[in-house]
C-alpha positions in Angstrom: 21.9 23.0 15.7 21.0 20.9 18.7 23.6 19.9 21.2 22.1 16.4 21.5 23.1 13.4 19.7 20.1 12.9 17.4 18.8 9.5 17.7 17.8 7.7 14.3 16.0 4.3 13.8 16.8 1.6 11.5 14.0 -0.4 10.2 14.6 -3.9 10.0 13.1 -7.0 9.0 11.6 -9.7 10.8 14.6 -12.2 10.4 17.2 -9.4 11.1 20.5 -9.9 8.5 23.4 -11.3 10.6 24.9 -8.2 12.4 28.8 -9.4 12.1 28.7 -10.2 8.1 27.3 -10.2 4.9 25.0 -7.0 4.2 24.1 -6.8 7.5 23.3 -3.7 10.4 27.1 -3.7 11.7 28.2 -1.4 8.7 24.8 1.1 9.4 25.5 1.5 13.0 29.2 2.3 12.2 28.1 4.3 10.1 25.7 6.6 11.8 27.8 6.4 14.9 30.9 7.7 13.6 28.8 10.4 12.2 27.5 11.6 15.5 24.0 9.9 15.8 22.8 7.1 18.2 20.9 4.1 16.4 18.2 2.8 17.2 16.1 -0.4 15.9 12.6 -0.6 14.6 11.7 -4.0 14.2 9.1 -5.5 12.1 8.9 -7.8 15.5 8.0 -5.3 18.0 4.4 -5.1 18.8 2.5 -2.4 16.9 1.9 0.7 19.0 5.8 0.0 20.4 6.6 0.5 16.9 4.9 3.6 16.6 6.1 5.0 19.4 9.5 4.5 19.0 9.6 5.8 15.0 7.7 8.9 16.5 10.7 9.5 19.2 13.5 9.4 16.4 15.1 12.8 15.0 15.6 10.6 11.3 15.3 7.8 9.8 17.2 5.1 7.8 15.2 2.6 5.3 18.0 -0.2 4.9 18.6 -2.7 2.2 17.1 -5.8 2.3 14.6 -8.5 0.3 12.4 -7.5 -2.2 9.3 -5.2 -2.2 6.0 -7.5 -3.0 4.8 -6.4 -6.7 1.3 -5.8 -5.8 2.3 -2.8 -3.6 2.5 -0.7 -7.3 0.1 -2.7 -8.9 2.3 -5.6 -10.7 1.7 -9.4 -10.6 5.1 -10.9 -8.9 7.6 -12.6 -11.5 9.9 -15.2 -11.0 12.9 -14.5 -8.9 11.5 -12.2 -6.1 13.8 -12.8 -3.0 12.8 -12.4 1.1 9.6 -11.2 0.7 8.5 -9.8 4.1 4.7 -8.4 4.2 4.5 -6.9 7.4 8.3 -5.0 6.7 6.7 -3.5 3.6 3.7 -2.6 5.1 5.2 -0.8 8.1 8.2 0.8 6.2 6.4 1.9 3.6 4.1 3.7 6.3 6.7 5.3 7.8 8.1 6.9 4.4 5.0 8.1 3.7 5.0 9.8 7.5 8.4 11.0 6.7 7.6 12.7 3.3 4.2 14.7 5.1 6.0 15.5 8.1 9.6 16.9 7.1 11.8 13.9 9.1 14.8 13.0 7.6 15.5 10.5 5.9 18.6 8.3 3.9 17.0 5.3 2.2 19.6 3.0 1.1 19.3 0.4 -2.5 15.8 -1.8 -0.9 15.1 2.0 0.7 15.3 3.7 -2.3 12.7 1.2 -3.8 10.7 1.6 -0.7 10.3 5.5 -0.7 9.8 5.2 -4.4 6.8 2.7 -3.9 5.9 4.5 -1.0 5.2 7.8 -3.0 3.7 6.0 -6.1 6.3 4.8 -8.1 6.9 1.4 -9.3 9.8 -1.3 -10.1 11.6 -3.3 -12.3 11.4 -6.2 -10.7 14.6 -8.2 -12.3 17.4 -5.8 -14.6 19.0 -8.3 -16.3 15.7 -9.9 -17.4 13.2 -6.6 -18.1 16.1 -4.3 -19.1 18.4 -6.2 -21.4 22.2 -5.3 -22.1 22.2 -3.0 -18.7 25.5 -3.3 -16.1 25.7 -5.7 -14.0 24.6 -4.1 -10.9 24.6 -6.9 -8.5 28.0 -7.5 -8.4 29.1 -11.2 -7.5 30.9 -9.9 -4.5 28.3 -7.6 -2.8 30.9 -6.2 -0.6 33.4 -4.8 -2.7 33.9 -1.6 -2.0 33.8 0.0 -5.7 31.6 -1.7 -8.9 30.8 0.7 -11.1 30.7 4.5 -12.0 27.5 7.2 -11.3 26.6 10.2 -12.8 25.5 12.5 -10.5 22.9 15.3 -11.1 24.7 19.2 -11.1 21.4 20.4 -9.5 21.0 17.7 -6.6 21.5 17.7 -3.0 23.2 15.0 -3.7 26.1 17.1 -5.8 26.4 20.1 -3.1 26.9 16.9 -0.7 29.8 14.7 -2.4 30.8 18.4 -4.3 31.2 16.4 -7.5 29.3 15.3 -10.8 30.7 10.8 -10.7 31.2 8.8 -8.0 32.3 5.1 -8.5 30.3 3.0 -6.4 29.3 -0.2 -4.9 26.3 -2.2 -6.4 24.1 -4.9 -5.0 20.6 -4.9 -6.8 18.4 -6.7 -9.1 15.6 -4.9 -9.2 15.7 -0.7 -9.7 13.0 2.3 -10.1 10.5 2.1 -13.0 7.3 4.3 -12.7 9.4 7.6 -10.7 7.1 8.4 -7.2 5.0 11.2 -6.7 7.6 14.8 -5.7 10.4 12.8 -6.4 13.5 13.7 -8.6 16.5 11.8 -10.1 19.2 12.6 -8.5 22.0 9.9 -9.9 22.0 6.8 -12.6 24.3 4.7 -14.5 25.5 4.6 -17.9 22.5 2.2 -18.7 20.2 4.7 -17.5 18.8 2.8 -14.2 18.2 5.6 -11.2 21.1 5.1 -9.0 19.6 8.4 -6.5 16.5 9.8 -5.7 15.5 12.9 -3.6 12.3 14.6 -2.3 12.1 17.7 -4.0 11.2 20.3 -1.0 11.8 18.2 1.5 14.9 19.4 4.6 16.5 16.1 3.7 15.0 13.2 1.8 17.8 11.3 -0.2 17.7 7.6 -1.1 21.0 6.2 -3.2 20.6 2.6 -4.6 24.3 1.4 -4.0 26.0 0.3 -0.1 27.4 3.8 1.3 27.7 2.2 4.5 29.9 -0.5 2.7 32.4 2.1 2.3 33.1 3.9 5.1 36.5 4.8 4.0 35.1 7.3 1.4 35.1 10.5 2.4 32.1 11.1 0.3 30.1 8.3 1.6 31.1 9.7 5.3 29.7 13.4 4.3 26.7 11.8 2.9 26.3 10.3 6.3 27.2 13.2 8.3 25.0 15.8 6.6 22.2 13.0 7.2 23.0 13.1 10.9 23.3 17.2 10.5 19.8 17.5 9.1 18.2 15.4 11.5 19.9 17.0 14.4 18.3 20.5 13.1 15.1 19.3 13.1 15.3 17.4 16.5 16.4 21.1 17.2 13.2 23.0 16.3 10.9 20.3 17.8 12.8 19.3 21.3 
């Protein structure tokens, strides 16, 4: 493994969430940073071949959460309810996970992240649960931020498993929309009791994992902070083999 800190980027948004609150960055950089990585920011408001540039540089990559993906990207005519629409977010991070998925970069995609990698690789969405998928969980809890909401079930033969070394996790939950159509290489890796994909991962890939809940919401978890570190551990091996 490489000495160096490995340096991941963030994608963000054009209107960047408030840093100090809500379901903002602070929690991602803490995150990442107590796990032995330096963060770095790609945003949707940086010119185009600065963007480039910079994704290229990082050792990994973290798709955050964030507004909803724009229906026609897989296909669908938007429905009612579709929140923060950002075109030139979608167009650029579902770019990169594309990149990421040809090339080997790590990457942790996190609840909109999952939907993007999923989209990315040809998958598709429900685009509202409690309207298309009647009598499921309430997965967007009414407090975002609360640090539990409900159980997961978690594949015996995922990554995910030899990571957290165990079969449920409780988690946080903060979604209205979840995986429908499953993308292109991709695998379940986790779901709830109502059957909605709570984990995805890239089958053959060093380290392609994407969880639907808040892991950087709960940075008291030891499981959440191994997810993180072997994130950082992967991306520092292939930083490794390339620098």
């Amino acid at each position: 493994m490489s000495d160096r800190v490995p340096q991941i980027g963030i994608t963000i948004g054009r209107v960047p969430p408030d840093p100090g609150g809500g379901l903002g960055l602070a929690p991602y950089l803490r995150a990442l940073t107590a796990a032995g990585a330096s963060p770095l920011l790609l945003s949707v408001t940086l010119e185009a071949q600065e963007f480039d540039e910079l994704s290229a540089r990082v050792a990994g990559l973290v798709f955050p959460g964030g507004g909803d993906l724009d229906p026609g990207r897989f296909g669908e005519p938007a429905s009612e309810g579709l929140r923060d629409l950002d075109a030139e977010r979608d167009e650029r991070e579902l770019t990169l996970a594309r990149r990421a998925a040809e090339t080997g970069r790590p990457f942790l995609a996190i609840c909109r992240g999952l939907q993007v990698v999923n989209v990315a690789l040809g998958g598709s969405l429900i685009q509202d649960l409690r309207r298309d998928l009647p009598g499921s969980l309430v997965h967007e809890a009414p407090d975002g931020l609360a640090p539990a909401t409900h159980p997961v079930d978690i594949d015996p033969s995922s990554h995910l498993r030899e990571i957290l070394a165990c079969e449920h996790w409780t988690t946080n939950s903060f979604h209205h929309q979840a995986v429908g159509r499953l993308g292109a290489g991709l695998a379940e890796s986790a779901h709830t009791s109502d059957g909605v994909v709570e984990g995805l991962e890239l089958l053959g890939h060093p380290f392609g994992l994407a969880v639907q809940w808040h892991p950087e919401r709960m940075g008291e978890d030891p499981g959440m902070q191994s997810l993180f570190r072997a994130f950082v551990a992967a991306a520092s091996k292939q930083a490794g083999r390339h620098g």
